[in-house]
C-alpha positions as CSV (number, residue, x, y, z in Angstrom):
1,X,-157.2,-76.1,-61.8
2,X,-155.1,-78.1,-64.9
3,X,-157.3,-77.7,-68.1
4,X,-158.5,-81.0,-69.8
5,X,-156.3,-83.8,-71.0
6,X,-156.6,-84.9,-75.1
7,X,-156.0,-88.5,-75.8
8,X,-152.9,-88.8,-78.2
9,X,-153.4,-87.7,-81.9
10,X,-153.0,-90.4,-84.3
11,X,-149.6,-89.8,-86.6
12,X,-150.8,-90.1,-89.4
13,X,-153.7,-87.7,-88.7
14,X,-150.8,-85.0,-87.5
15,X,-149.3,-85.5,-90.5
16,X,-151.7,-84.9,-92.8
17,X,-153.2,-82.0,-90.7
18,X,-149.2,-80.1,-90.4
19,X,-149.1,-81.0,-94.4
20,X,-152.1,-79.3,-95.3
21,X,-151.1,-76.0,-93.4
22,X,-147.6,-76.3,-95.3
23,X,-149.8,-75.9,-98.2
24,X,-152.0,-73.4,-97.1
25,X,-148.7,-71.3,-96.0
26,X,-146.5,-71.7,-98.9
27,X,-143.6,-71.7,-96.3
28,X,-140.2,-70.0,-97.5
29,X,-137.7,-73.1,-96.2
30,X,-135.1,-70.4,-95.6
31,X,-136.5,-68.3,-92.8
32,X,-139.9,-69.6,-92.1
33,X,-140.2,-73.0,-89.8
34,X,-143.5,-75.3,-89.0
35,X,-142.8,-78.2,-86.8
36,X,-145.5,-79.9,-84.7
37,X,-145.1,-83.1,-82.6
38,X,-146.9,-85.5,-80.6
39,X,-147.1,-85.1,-77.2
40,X,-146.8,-87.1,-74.2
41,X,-150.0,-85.8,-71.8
42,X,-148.6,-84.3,-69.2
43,X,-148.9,-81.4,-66.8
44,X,-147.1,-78.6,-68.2
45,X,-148.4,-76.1,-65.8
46,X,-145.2,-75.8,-63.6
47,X,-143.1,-74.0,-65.4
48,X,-139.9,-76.1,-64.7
49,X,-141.7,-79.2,-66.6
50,X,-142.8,-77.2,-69.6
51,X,-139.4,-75.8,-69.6
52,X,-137.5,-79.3,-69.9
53,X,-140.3,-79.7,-73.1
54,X,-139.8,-77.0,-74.4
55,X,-135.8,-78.1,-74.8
56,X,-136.2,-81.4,-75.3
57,X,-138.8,-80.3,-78.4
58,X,-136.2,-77.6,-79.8
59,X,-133.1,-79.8,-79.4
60,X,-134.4,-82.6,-81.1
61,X,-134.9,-80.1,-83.9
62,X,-131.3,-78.5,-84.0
63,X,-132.6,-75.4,-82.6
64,X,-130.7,-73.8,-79.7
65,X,-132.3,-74.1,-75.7
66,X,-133.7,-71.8,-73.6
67,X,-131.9,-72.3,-70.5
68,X,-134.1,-73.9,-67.0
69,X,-136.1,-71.5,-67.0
70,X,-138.6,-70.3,-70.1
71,X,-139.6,-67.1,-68.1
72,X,-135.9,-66.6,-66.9
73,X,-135.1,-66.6,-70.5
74,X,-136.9,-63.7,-71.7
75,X,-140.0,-65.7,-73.0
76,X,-143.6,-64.2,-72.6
77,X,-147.1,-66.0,-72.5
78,X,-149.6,-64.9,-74.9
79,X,-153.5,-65.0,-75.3
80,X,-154.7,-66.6,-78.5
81,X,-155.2,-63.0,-79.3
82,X,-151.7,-62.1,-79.0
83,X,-150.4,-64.7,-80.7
84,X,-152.7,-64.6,-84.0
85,X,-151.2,-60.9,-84.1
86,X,-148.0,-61.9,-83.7
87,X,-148.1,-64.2,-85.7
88,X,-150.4,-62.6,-88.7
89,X,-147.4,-60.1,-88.5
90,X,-144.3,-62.4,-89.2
91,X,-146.4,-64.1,-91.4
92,X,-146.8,-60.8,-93.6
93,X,-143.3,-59.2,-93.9
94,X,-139.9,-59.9,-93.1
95,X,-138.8,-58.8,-89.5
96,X,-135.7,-56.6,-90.6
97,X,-136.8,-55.3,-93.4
98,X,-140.7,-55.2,-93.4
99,X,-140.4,-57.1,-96.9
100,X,-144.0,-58.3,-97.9
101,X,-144.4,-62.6,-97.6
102,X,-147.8,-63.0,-98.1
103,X,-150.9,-60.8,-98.2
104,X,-152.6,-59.6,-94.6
105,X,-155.6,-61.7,-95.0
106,X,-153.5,-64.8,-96.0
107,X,-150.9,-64.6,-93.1
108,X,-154.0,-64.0,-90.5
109,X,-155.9,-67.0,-92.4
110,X,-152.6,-69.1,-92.0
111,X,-151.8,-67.8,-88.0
112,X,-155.3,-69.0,-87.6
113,X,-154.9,-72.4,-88.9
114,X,-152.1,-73.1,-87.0
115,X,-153.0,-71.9,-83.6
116,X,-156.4,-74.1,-84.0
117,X,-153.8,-77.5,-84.4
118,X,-153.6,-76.9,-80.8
119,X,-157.1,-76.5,-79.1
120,X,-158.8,-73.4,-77.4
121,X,-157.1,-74.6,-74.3
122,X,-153.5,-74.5,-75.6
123,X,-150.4,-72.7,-73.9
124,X,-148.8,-69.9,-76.4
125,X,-145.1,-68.8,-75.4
126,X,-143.2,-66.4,-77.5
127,X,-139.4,-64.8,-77.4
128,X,-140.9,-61.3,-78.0
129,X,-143.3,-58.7,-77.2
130,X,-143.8,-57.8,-80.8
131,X,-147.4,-58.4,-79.9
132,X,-147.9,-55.3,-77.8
133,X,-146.7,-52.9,-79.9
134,X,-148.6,-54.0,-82.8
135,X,-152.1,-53.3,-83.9
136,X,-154.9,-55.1,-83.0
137,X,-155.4,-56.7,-86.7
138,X,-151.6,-57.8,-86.6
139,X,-150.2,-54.2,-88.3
140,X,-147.9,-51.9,-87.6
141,X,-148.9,-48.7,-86.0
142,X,-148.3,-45.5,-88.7
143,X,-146.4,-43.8,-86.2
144,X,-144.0,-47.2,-86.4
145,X,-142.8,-49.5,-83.5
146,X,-140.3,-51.6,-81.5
147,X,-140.1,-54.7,-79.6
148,X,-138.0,-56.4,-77.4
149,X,-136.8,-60.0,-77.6
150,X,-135.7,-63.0,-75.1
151,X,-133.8,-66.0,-75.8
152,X,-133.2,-67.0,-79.6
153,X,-133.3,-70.5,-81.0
154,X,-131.3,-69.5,-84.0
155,X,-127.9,-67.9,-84.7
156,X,-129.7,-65.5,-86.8
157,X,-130.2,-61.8,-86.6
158,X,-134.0,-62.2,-85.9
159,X,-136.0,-64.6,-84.4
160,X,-139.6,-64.8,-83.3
161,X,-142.3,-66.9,-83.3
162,X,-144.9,-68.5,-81.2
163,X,-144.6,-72.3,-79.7
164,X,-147.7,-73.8,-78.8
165,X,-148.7,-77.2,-76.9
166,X,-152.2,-78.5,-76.6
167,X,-154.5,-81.6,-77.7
168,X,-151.7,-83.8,-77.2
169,X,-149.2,-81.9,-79.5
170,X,-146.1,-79.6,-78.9
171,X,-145.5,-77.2,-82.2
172,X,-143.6,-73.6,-83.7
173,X,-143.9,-71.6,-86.1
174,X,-140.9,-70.1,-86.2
175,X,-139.5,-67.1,-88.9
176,X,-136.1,-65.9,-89.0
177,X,-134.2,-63.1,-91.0
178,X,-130.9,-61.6,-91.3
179,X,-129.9,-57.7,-92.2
């Protein structure tokens, strides 16, 4: 059964909502990405529909495409749970060299904040697994860990994130590094 249907958000109200969590983040331009759009309501439950938005979205941004199909190209649905992990995670440290970025309660603050741009009913896809190798608070485990990774949308070494789409809106937060 298709979840509910939000009425377009105003742009100017998007706007000012993605520009307050730029500031709350503090965003490093050169491996960290926040883009959030408005979005056409449509059913994105079969997957080759929310695969052609998902393209459409990362093209228009000068990011590479998945291919036709998002599942085919390595990419993995996540609870909101999964993703404020993930995400609390790549908001913390650097992905190749586990650099700090911002203090554990921030980056769980800021994965917050932008998972809730997109409604309790959103869809959360991600190019890794990191979340199931990580603790539940977001950490890594003391013994350490390892994840696996689908399709990239940047030439970089690493790349992860989580895309969302809900309440009328299509979004990523996005983090890249190089070794």
């Amino acid at each position: 059964m298709p979840g509910p249907t939000y009425p377009p958000i105003p742009r100017d109200m998007l706007t000012l909502e993605v520009a307050r969590l730029r500031e709350l983040l503090a965003l490093d331009e050169d491996g960290e990405r926040l883009e959030v759009k408005p979005l056409p309501i449509l059913d994105l439950g079969p997957s080759p529909v929310l695969t052609a938005a998902l393209n459409t979205f990362f093209a228009e941004r000068g990011l590479l495409t998945i291919g036709p199909d998002w599942r085919g190209a390595g990419w993995n649905e996540l609870t909101h749970e999964e993703a404020v992990r993930s995400l609390t995670y790549l908001l913390s440290q650097g992905m190749a060299y586990g650099t700090p970025r911002r203090e554990f309660a921030a980056a769980r603050e800021g994965a917050i904040a932008f998972l809730s741009l997109f409604g309790s009913e959103s869809r959360l896809l991600s190019n890794t697994d990191m979340d199931r190798s990580l603790l539940p608070d977001g950490s890594v485990p003391p013994s350490g860990w390892g994840y696996g990774s689908g399709r990239s949308l940047t030439p970089a070494t690493f790349d992860a994130g989580v895309v969302a789409v809900g309440a009328g809106r299509m979004g990523l937060l996005w983090f890249t590094d190089e070794d």
